[in-house]
C-alpha positions as YAML, in Angstrom:
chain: A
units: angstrom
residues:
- id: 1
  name: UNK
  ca: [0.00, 0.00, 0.00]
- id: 2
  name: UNK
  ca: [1.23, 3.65, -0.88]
- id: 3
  name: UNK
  ca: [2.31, 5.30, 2.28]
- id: 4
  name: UNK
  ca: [1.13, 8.83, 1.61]
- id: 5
  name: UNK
  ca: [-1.37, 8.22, 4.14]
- id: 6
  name: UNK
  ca: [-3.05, 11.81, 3.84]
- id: 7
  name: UNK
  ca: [-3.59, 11.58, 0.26]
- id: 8
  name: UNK
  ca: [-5.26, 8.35, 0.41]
- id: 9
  name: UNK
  ca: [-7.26, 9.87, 3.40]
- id: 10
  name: UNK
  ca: [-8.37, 12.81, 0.89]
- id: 11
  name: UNK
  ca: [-9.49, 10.43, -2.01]
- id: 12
  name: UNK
  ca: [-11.42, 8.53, 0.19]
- id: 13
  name: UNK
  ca: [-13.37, 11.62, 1.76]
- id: 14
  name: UNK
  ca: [-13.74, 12.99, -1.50]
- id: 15
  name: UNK
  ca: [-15.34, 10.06, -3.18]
- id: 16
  name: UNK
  ca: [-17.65, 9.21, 0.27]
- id: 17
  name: UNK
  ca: [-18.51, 12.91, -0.17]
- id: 18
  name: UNK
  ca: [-19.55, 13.03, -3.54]
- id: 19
  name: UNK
  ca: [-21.24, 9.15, -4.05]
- id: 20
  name: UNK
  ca: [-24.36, 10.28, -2.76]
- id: 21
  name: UNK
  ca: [-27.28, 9.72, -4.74]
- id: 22
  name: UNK
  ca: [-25.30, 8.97, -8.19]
- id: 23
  name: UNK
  ca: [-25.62, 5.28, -7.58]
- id: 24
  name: UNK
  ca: [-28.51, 3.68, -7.96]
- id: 25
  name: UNK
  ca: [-29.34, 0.51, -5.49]
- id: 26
  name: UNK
  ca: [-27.36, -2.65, -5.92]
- id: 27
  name: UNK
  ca: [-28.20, -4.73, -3.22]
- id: 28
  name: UNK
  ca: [-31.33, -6.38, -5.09]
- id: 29
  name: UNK
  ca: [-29.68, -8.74, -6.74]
- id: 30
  name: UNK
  ca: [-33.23, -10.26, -7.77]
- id: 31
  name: UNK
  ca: [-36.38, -10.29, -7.34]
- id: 32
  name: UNK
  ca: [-38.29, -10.91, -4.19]
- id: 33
  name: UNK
  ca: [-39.48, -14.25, -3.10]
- id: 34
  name: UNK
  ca: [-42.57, -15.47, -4.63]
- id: 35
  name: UNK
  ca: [-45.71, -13.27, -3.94]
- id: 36
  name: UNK
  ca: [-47.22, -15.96, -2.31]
- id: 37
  name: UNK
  ca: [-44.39, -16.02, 0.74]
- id: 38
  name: UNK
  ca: [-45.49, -14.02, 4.11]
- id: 39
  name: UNK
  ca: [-41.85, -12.65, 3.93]
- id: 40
  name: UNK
  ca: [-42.32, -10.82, 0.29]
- id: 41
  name: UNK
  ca: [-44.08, -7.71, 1.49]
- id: 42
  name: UNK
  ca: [-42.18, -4.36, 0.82]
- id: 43
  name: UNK
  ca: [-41.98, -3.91, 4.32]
- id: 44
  name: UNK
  ca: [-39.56, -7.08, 4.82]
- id: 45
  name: UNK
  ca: [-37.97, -5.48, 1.57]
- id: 46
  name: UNK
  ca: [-36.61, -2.73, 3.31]
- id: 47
  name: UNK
  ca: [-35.97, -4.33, 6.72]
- id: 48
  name: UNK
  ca: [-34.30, -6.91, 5.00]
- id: 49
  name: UNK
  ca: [-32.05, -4.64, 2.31]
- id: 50
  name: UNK
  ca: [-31.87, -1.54, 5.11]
- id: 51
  name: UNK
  ca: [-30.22, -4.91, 7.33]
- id: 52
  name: UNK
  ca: [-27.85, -5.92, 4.85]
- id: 53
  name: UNK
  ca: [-26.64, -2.23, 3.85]
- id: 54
  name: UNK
  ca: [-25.78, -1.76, 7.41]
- id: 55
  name: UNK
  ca: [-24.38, -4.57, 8.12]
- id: 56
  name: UNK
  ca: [-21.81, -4.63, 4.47]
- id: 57
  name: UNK
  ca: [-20.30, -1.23, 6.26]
- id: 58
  name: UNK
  ca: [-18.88, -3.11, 9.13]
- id: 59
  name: UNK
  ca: [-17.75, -5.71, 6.95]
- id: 60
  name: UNK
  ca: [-15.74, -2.92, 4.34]
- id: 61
  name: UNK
  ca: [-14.42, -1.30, 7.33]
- id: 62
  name: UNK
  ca: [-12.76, -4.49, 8.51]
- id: 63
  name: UNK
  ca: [-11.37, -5.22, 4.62]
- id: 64
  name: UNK
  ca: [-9.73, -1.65, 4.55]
- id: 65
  name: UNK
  ca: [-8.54, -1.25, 8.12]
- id: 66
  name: UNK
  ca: [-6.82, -5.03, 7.40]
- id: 67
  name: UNK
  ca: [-5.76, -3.70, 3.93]
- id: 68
  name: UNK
  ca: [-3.95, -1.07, 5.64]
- id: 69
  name: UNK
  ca: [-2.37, -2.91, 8.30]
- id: 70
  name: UNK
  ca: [-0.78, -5.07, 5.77]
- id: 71
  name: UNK
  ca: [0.42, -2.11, 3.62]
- id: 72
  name: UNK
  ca: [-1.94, -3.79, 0.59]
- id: 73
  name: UNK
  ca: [-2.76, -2.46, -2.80]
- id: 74
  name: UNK
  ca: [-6.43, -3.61, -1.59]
- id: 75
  name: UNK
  ca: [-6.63, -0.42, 0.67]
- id: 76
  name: UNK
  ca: [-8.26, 1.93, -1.99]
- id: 77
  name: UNK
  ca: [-10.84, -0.46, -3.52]
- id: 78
  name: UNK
  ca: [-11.93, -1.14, -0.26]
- id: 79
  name: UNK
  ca: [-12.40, 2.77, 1.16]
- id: 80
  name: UNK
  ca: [-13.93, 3.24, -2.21]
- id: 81
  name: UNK
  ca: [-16.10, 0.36, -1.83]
- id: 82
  name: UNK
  ca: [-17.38, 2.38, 1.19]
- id: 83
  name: UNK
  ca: [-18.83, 4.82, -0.86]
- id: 84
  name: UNK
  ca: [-20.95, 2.49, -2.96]
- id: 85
  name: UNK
  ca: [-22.58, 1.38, 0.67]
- id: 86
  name: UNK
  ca: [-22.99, 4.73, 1.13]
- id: 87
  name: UNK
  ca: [-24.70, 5.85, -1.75]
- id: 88
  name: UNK
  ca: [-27.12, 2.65, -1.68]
- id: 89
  name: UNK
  ca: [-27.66, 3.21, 2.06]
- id: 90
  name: UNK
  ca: [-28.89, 6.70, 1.04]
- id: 91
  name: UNK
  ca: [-30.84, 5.72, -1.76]
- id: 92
  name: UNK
  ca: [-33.07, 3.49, 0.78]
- id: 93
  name: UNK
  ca: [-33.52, 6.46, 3.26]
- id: 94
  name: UNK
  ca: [-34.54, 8.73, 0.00]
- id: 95
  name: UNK
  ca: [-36.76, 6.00, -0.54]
- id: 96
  name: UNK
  ca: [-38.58, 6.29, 3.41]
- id: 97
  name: UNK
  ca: [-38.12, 10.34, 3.67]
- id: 98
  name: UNK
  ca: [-37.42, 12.03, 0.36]
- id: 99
  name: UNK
  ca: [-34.09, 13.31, -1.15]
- id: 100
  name: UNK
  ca: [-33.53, 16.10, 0.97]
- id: 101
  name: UNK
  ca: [-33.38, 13.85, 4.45]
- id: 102
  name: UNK
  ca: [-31.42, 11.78, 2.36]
- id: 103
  name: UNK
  ca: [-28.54, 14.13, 1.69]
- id: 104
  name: UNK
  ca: [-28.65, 15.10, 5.32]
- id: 105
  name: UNK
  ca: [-28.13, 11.53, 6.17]
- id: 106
  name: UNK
  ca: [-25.22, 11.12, 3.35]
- id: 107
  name: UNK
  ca: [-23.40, 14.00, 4.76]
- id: 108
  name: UNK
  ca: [-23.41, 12.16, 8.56]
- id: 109
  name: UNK
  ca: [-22.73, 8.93, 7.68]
- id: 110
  name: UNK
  ca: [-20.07, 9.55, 4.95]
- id: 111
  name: UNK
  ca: [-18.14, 11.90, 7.78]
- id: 112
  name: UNK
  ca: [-18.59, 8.70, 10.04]
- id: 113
  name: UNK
  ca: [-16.83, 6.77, 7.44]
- id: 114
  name: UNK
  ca: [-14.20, 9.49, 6.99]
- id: 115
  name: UNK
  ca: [-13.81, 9.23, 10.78]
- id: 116
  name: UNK
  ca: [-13.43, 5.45, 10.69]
- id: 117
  name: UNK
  ca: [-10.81, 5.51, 7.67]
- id: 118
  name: UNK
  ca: [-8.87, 7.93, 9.75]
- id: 119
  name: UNK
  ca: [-8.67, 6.09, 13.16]
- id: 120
  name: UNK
  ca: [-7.49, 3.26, 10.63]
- id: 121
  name: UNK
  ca: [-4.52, 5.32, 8.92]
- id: 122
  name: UNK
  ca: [-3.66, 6.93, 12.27]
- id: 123
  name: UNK
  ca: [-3.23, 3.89, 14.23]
- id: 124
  name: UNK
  ca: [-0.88, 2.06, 11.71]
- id: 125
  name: UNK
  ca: [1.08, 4.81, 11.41]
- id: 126
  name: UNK
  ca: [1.26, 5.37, 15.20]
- id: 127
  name: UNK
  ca: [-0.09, 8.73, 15.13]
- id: 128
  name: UNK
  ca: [-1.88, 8.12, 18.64]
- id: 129
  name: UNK
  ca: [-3.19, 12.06, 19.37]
- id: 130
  name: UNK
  ca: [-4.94, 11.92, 15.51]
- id: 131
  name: UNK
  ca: [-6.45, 8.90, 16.42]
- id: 132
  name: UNK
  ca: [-7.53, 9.98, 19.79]
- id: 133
  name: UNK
  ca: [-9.37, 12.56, 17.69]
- id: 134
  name: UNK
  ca: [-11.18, 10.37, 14.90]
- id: 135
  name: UNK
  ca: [-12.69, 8.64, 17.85]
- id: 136
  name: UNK
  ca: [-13.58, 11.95, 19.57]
- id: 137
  name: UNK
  ca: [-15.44, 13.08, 16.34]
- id: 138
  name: UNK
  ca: [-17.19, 9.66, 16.65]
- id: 139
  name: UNK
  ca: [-18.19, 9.94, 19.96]
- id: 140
  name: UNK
  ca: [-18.57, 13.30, 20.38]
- id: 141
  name: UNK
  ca: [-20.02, 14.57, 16.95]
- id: 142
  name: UNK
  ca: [-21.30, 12.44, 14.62]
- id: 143
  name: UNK
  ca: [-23.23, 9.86, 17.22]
- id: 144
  name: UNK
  ca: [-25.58, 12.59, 18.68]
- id: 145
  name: UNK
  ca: [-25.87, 14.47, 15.31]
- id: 146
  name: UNK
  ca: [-27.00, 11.60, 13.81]
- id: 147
  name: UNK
  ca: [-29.11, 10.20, 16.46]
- id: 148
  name: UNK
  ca: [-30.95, 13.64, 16.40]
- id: 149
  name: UNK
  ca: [-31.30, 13.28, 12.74]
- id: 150
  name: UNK
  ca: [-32.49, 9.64, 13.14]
- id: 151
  name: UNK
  ca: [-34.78, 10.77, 15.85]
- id: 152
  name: UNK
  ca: [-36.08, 14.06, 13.94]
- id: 153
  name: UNK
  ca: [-36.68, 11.53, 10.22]
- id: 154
  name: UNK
  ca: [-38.50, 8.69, 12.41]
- id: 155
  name: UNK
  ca: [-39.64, 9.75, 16.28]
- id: 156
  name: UNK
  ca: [-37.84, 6.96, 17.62]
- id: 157
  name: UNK
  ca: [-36.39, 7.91, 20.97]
- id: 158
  name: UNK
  ca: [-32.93, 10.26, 21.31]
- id: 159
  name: UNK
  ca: [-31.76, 8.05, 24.12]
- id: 160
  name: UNK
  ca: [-31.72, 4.36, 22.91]
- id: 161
  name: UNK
  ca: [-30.96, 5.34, 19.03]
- id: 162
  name: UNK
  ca: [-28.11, 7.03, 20.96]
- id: 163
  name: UNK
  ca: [-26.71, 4.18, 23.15]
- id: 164
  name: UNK
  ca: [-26.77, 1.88, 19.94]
- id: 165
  name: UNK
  ca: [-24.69, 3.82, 18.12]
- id: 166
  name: UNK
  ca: [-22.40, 4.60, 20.81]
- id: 167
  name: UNK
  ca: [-22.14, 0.83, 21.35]
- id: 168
  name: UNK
  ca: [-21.72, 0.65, 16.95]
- id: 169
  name: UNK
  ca: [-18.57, 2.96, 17.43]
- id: 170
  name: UNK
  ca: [-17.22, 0.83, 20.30]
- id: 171
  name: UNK
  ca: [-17.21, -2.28, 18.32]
- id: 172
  name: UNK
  ca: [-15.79, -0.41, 15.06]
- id: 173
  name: UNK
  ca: [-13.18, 0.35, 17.02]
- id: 174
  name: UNK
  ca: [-12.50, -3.06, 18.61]
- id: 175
  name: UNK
  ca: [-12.43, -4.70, 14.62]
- id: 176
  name: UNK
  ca: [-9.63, -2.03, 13.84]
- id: 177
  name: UNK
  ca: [-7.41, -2.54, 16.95]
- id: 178
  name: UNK
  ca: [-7.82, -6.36, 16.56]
- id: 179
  name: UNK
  ca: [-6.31, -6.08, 13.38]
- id: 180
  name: UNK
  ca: [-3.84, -3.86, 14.28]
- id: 181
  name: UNK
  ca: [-2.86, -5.73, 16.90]
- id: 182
  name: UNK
  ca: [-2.63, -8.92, 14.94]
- id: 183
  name: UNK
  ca: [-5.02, -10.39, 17.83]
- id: 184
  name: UNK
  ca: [-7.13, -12.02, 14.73]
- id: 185
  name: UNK
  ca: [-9.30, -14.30, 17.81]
- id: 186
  name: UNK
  ca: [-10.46, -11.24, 19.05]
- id: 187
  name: UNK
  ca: [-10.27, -9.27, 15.66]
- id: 188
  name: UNK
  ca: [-13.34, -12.30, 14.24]
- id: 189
  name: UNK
  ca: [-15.12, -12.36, 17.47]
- id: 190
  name: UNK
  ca: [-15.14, -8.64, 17.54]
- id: 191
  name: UNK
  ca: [-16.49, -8.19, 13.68]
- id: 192
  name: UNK
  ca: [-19.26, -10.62, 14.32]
- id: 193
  name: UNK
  ca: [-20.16, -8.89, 17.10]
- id: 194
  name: UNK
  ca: [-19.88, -5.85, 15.43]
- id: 195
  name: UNK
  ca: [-22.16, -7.24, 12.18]
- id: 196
  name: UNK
  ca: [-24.53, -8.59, 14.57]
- id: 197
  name: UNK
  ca: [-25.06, -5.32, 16.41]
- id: 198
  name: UNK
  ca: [-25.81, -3.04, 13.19]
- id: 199
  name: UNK
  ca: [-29.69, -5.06, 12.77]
- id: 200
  name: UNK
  ca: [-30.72, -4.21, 16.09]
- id: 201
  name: UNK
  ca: [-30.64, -0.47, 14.51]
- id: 202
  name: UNK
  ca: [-31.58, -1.53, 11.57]
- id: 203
  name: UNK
  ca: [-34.87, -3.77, 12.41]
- id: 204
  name: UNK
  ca: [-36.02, -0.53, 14.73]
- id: 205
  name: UNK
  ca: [-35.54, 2.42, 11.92]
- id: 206
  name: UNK
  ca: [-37.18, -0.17, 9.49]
- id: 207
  name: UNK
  ca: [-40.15, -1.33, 11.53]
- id: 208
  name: UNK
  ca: [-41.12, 2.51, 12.17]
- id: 209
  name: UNK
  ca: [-40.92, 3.65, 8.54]
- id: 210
  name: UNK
  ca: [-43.16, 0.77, 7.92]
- id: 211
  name: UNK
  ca: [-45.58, 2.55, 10.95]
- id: 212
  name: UNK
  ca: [-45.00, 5.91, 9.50]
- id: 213
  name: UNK
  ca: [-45.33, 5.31, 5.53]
- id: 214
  name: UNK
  ca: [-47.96, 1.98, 5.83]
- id: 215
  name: UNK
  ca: [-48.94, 3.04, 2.07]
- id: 216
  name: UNK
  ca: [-45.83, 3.51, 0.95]
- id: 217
  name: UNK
  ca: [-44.34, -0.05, 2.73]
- id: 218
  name: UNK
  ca: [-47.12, -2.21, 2.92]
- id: 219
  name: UNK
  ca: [-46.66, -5.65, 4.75]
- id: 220
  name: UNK
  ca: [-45.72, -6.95, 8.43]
- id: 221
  name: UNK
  ca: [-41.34, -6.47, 8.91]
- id: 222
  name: UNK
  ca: [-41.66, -8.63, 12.02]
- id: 223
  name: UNK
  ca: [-43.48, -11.89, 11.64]
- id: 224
  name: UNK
  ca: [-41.33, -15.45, 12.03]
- id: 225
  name: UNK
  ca: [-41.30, -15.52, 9.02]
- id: 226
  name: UNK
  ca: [-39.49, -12.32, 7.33]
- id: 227
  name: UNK
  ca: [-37.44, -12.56, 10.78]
- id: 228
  name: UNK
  ca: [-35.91, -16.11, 9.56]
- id: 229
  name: UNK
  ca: [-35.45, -14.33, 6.17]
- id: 230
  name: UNK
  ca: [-33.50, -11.25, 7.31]
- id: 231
  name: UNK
  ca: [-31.68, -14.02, 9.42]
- id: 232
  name: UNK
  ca: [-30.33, -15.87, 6.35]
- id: 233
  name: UNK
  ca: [-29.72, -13.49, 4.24]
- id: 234
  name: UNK
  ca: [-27.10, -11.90, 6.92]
- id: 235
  name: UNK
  ca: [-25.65, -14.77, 7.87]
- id: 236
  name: UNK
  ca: [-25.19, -15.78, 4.25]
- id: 237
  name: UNK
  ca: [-23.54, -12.38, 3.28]
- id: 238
  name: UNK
  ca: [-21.22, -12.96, 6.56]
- id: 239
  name: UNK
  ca: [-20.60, -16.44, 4.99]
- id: 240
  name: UNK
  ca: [-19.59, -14.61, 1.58]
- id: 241
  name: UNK
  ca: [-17.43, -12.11, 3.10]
- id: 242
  name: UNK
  ca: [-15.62, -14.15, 6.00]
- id: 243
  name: UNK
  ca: [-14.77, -16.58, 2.74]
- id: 244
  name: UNK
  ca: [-13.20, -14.22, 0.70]
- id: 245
  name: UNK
  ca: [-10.94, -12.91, 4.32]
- id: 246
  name: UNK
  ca: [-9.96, -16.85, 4.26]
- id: 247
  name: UNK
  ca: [-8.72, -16.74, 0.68]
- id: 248
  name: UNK
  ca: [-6.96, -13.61, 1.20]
- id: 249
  name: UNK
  ca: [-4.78, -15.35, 4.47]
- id: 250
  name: UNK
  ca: [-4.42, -18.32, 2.33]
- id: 251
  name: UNK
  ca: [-2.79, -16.65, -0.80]
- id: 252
  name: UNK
  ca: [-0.80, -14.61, 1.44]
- id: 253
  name: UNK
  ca: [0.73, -16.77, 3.79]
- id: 254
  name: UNK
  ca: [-0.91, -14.87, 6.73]
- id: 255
  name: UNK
  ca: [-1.47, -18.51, 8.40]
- id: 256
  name: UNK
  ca: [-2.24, -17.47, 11.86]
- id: 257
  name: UNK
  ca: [-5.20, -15.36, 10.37]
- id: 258
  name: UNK
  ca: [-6.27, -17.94, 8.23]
- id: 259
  name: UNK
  ca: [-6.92, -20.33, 11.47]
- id: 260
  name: UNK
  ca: [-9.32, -17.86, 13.18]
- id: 261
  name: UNK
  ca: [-10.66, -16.73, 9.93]
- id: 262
  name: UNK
  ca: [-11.93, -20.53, 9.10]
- id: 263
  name: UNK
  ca: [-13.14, -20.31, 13.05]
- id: 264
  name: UNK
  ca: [-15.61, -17.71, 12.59]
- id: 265
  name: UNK
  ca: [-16.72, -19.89, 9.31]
- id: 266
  name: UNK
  ca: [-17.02, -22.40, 11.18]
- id: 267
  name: UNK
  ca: [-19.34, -21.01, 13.95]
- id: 268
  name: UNK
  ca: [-21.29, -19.05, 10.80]
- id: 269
  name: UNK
  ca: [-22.15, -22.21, 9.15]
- id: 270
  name: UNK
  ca: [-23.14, -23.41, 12.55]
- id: 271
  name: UNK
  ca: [-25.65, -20.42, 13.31]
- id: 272
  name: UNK
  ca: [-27.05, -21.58, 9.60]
- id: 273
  name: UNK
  ca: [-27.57, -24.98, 10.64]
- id: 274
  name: UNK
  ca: [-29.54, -23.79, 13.67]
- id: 275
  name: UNK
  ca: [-31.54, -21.46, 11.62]
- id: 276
  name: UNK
  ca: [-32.02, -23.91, 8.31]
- id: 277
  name: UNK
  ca: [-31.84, -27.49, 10.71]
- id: 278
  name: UNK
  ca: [-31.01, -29.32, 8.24]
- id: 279
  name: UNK
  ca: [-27.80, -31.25, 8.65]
- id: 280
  name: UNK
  ca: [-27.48, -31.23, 4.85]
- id: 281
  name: UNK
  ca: [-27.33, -27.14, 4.77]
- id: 282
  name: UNK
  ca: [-24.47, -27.07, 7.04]
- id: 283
  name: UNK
  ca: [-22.37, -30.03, 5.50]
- id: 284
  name: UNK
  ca: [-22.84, -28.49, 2.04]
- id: 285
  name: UNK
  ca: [-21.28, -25.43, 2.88]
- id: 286
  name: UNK
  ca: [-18.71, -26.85, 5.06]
- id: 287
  name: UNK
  ca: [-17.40, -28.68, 1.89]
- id: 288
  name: UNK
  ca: [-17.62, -25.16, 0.41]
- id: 289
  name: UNK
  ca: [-15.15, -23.67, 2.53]
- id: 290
  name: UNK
  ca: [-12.61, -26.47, 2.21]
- id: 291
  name: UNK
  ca: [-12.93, -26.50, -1.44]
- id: 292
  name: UNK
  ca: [-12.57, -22.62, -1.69]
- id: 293
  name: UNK
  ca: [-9.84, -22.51, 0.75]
- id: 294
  name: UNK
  ca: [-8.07, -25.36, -1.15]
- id: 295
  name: UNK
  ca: [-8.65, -23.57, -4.82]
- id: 296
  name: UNK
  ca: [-6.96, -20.60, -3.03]
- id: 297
  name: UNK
  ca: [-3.94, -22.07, -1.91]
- id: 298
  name: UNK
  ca: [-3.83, -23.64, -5.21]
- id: 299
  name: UNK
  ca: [-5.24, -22.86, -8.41]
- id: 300
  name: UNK
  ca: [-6.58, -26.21, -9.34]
- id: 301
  name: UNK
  ca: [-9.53, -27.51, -12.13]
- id: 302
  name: UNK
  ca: [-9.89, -29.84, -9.43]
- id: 303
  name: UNK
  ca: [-10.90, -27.48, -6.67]
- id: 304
  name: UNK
  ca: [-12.61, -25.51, -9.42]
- id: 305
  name: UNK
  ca: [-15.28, -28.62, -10.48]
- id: 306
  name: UNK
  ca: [-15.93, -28.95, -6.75]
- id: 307
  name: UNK
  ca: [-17.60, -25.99, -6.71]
- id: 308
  name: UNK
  ca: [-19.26, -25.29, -9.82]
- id: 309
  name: UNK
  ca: [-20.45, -29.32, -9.56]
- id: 310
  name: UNK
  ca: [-20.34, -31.00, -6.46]
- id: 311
  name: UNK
  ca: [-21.31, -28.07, -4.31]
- id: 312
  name: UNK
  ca: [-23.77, -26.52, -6.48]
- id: 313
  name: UNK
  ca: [-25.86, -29.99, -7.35]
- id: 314
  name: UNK
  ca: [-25.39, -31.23, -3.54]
- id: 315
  name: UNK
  ca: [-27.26, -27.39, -2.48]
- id: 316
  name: UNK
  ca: [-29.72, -27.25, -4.93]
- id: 317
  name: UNK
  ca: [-30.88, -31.01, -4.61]
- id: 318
  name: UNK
  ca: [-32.63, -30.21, -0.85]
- id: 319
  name: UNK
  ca: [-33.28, -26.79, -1.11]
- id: 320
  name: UNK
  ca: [-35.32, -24.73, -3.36]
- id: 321
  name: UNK
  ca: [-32.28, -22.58, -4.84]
- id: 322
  name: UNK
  ca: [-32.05, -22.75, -8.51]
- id: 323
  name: UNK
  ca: [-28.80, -24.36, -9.61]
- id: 324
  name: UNK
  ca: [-28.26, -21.10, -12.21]
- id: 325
  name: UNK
  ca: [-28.26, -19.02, -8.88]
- id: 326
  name: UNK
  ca: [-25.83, -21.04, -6.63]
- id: 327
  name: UNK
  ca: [-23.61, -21.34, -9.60]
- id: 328
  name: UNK
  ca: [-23.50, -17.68, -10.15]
- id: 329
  name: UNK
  ca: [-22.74, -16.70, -6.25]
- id: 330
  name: UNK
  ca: [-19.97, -20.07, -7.37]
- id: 331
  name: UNK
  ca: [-18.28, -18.35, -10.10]
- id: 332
  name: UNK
  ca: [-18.40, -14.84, -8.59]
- id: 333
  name: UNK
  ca: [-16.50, -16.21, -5.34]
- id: 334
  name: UNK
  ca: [-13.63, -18.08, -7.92]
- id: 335
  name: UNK
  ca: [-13.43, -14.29, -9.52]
- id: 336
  name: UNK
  ca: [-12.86, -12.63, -6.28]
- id: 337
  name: UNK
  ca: [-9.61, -15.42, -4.95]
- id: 338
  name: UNK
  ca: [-8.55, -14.95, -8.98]
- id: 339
  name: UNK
  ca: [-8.38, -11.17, -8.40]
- id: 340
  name: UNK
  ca: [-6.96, -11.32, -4.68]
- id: 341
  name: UNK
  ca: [-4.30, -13.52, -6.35]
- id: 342
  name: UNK
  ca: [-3.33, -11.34, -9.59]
- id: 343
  name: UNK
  ca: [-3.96, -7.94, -7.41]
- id: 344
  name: UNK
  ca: [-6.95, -6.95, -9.56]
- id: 345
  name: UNK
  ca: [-7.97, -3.50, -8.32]
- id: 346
  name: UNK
  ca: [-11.60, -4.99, -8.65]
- id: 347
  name: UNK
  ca: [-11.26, -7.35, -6.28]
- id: 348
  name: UNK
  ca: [-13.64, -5.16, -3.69]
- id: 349
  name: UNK
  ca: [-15.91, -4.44, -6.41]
- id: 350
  name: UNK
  ca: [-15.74, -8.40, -7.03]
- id: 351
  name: UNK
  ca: [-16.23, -8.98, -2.95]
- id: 352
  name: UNK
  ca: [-19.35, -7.47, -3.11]
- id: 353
  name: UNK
  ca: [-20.33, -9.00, -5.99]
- id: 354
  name: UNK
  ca: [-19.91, -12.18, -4.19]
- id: 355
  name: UNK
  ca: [-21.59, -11.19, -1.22]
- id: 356
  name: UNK
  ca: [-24.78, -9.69, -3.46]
- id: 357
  name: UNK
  ca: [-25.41, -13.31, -5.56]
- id: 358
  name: UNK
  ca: [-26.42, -15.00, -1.73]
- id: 359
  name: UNK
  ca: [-29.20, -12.69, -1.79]
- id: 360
  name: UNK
  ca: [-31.32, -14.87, -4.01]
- id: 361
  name: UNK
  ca: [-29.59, -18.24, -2.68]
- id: 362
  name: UNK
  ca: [-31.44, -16.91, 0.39]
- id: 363
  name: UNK
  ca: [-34.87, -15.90, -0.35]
- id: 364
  name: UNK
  ca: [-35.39, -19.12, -2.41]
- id: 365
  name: UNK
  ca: [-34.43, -20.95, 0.68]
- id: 366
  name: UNK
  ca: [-38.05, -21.53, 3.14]
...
């Protein structure tokens, strides 16, 4: 990674600045679940997208802080990727409470993102009072400006919108300084913790834009049913990212990552199994892992037939997931270890691609 640390800073507040409504949405990577399903109303839409928007963030923050720490060309497609989540993020809100709460809301959360980016750059380069100060202007300025603005869009209280973001910040902060500190046990428990937490402000803003716009988001957000939903589709999104963080130790020889990395797989594929109970589901996508972490490590048809074949016929043989769809979520992960091997400066662009094709892998699942 270039070590002009403030001009990298600059390009990344720049393009979080100006990525606000330019993008359109890209986190539907298909259509909804059949119209028939109690979890296809445009109210679980939202929850479900507004869900997976937040929780992507934590997950680009934890590529680029890493991509930092280890000085990788990676760094700027993943602080760029940040603006991408941005812009889509905004696009929903635009979507509850019109363009101009929108840009308000762009303007907050792309100077939390700035803030983030530079705790990141000022810890690896030891720059301890500049650091101090990103997470001042976390704490002290962007969490109650934006939990007034929150507050103000939706008339959910000040005070609990306020402690869950405060507690959002804290475990930001932990996923960066696990990193840093090459503590990658605590750096995998802290990012699922960290994932986990962004739904429970998610699921709130969502449920009361649903109250507040009923004509506009029509349909229950909280019934068993689009709960199990939202459910899958994080944890399969987790699944996709955590994969690609196991590829990325793998090619690089960073093996001491690569054993915690394939721990928090591990317990991730777990959480599935409880969710799906299906010993099947779990199995499947335990062979996944093995056969993408092997294809990583080395680049053979071998590895390669496992997944577009073996994995994809054994997952869509018990579960309603069209074989087309599983193999396209299959050949989008083999893109993203290809780039992470070459150095593509797609490869976040290719991450998220990833990520995006187990939206329809999960809404086909019931």
């Amino acid at each position: 990674m270039a070590q002009n640390c403030g001009g990298l800073k600059a390009t990344v507040v720049v393009a979080l600045t100006t990525a606000l409504l330019a993008c359109t949405d890209q986190t539907i990577a298909t259509p909804s679940p059949s119209p028939t399903s109690p979890a296809q109303s445009q109210a679980a839409d939202l929850r479900t997208h507004l869900d997976l928007l937040l929780a992507e963030q934590v997950m680009i923050i934890a590529k680029e802080s890493a991509a930092a720490v280890n000085h990788s060309d990676e760094y700027s497609a993943y602080t760029a990727l940040l603006a991408t989540n941005s812009a889509d993020l905004t696009n929903q809100i635009a979507r509850s409470f019109g363009n101009t709460s929108a840009i308000q809301f762009a303007q907050l959360w792309n100077a939390q993102n700035g803030y983030l980016v530079d705790y990141a750059i000022r810890v690896v380069t030891h720059n301890d009072d500049k650091a101090a100060g990103a997470i001042t202007s976390l704490t002290g300025t962007f969490t109650p400006q934006f939990a007034k603005l929150v507050t103000g869009l939706s008339q959910l209280p000040l005070d609990p919108i306020t402690q869950l973001l405060s507690k959002q910040v804290q475990d930001d902060k932990a996923v960066i300084d696990g990193v840093f500190a090459g503590n990658f046990k605590a750096y995998y428990a802290d990012l699922h913790a960290a994932y986990e937490q962004t739904s429970r402000f998610g699921d709130l803003l969502a449920e009361q834009v649903v109250l507040k716009f009923p004509d506009k988001f029509p349909g229950d957000p909280a019934t068993p049913a689009v709960d199990a939903r939202v459910k899958l589709n994080l944890l399969l999104q987790e699944h996709s990212y955590l994969a690609s963080m196991v590829t990325s130790a793998t090619i690089n020889g960073r093996d001491g990552e690569k054993v915690q990395a394939l721990g928090a797989l591990s317990l991730n594929v777990t959480a599935m199994q409880a969710l799906i109970e299906d010993q099947r589901f779990s199995l499947v996508w335990a062979q996944e892992v093995t056969s993408l972490a092997a294809y990583a490590g080395k680049p053979d048809d071998a590895y390669r037939r496992a997944l577009t074949g073996t994995f994809v016929n054994e997952l869509a043989s018990f579960t309603r997931a069209p074989a087309s769809v599983i193999t396209n979520h299959v050949n989008a992960t083999i893109k993203v270890i290809d780039d992470q091997r070459s150095k593509a400066p797609s490869v976040a662009d290719d991450d998220r691609a990833a990520a995006t094709s187990m939206q329809p892998i999960a809404d086909s699942i019931r």
